[in-house]
ROGUFI-382110 format. One record per residue (C-alpha): chain; residue number from 1; x, y, z; residue in three letters. Coordinates in Angstrom, 2 decimals. Example, Ala and Ser with C-alpha at 12.3 -4.5 7.8 and 13.67 -1.06 7.14 Angstrom:
! residues 2
<A; 1; <12.30; -4.50; 7.80>; ALA>
<A; 2; <13.67; -1.06; 7.14>; SER>
***
This chain:
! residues 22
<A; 1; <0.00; 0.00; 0.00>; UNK>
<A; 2; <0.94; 3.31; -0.59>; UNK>
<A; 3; <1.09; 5.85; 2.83>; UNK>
<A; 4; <2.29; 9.41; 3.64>; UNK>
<A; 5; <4.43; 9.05; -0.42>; UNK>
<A; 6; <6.39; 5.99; 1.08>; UNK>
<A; 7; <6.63; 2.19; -0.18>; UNK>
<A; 8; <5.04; -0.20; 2.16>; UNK>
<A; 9; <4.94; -3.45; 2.06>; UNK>
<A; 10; <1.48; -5.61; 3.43>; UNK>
<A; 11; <-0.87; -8.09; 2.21>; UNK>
<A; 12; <-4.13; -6.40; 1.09>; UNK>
<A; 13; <-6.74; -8.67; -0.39>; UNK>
<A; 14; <-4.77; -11.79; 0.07>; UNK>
<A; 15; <-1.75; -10.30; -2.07>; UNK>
<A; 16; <1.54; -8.84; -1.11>; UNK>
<A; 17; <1.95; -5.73; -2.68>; UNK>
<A; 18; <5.32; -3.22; -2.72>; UNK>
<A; 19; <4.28; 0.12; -4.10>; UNK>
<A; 20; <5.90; 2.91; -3.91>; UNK>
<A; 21; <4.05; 6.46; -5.67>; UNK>
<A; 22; <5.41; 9.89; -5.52>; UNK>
***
């Protein structure tokens, strides 16, 4: 998930996701 304009790793809907947005 994306938070605050940082990467952040966690499972959301039963799939790991690393995003990172600026």
């Amino acid at each position: 998930s994306v938070q605050n304009g940082k990467a952040q790793g966690s499972t959301e809907l039963g799939l790991v996701t690393l995003t990172a947005k600026p």
